[in-house]
C-alpha positions as CSV (number, residue, x, y, z in Angstrom):
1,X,0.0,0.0,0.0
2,X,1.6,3.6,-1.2
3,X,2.3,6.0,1.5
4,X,0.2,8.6,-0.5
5,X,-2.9,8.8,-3.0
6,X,-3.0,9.3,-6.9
7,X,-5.7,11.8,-6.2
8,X,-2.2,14.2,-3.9
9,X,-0.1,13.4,-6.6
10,X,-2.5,14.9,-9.6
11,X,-2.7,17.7,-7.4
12,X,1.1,18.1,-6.8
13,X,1.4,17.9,-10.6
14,X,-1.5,20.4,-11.5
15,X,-3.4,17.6,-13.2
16,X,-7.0,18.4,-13.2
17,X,-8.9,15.9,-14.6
18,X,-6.1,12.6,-14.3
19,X,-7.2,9.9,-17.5
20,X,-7.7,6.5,-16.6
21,X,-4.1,5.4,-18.5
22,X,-2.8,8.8,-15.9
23,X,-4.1,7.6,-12.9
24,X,-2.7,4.1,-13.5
25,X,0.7,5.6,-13.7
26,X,0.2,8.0,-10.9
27,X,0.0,4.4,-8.8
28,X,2.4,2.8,-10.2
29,X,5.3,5.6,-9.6
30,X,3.5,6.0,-5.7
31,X,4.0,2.0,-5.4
32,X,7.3,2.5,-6.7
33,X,8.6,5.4,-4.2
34,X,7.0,3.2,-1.6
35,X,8.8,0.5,-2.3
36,X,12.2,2.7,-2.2
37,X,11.1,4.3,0.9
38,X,10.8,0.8,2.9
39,X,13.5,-0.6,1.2
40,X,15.4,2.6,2.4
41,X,14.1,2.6,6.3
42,X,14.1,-1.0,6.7
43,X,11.6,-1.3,8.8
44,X,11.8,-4.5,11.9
45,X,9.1,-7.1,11.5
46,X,7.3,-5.4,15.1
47,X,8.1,-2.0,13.5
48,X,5.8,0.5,13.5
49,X,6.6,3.9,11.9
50,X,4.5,6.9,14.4
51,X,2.1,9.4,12.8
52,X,4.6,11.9,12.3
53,X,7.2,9.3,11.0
54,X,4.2,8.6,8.6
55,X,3.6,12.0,7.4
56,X,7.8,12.4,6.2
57,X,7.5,8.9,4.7
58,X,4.0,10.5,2.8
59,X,5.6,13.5,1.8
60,X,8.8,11.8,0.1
61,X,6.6,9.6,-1.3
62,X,4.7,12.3,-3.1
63,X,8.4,14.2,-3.9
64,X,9.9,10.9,-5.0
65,X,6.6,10.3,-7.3
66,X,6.7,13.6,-9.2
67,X,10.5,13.1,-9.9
68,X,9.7,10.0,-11.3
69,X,6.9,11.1,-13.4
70,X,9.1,13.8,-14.5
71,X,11.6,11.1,-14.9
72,X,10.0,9.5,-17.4
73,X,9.1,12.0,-19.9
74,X,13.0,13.0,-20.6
75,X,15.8,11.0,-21.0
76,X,18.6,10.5,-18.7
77,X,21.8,12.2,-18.7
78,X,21.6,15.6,-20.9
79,X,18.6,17.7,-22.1
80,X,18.1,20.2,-24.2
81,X,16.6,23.7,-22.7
82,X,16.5,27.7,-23.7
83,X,19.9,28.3,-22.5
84,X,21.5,25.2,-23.9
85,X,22.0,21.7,-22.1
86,X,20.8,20.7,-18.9
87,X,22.7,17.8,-17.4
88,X,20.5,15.8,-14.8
89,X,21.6,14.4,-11.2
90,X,23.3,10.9,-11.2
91,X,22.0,10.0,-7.8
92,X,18.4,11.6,-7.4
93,X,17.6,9.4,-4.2
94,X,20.5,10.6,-2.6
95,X,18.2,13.7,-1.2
96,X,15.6,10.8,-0.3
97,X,17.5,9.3,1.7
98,X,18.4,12.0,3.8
99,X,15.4,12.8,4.6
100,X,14.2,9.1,5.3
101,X,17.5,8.7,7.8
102,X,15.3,9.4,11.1
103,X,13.1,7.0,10.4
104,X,15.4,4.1,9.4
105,X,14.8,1.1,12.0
106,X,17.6,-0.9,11.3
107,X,21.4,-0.3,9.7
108,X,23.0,-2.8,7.9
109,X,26.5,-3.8,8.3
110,X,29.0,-3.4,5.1
């Protein structure tokens, strides 16, 4: 279950009236940030994440979403723009994952 709505997302990225082909995708990128978010905090098998731990989990969910959306409409590495290339970030979860560090549960060992 995605930590946010299809419904938040078509808000976030000023979609009015989402098409059914829209929404599906709108799912499928919230499923995906969920599934890089609890990948990410690692959550114990008793662990429970608090409301407020919820609500940062929600809101890179919906940031992590509309990246990916925007994601997929360009291709990766250089784009073109009105004052000549763009170059895009290598490690977009990077910023994710800060912001998903106070709720990490457990910490792997390398």
């Amino acid at each position: 279950m995605a930590y946010a709505e299809a419904t938040e997302l078509a808000r976030i990225l000023k979609i009015r009236t989402p098409t059914t082909d829209q929404t599906a995708a709108m799912e499928r990128l919230l499923d995906a940030a969920t599934a890089e978010i609890d990948a990410e905090i690692d959550l114990g098998a008793d662990s429970v994440l608090s409301p407020e731990q919820t609500a940062v989990a929600e809101t890179v969910c919906l940031q992590r979403a509309a990246e990916l959306w925007h994601l997929q409409e360009v291709p990766l590495g250089v784009i073109g723009s009105e004052v000549g290339p763009t170059y895009l970030a290598t490690d977009s979860w990077k910023k994710y994952s800060i912001a998903l560090s106070s709720l990490k549960d457990q910490f792997g060992f390398a």
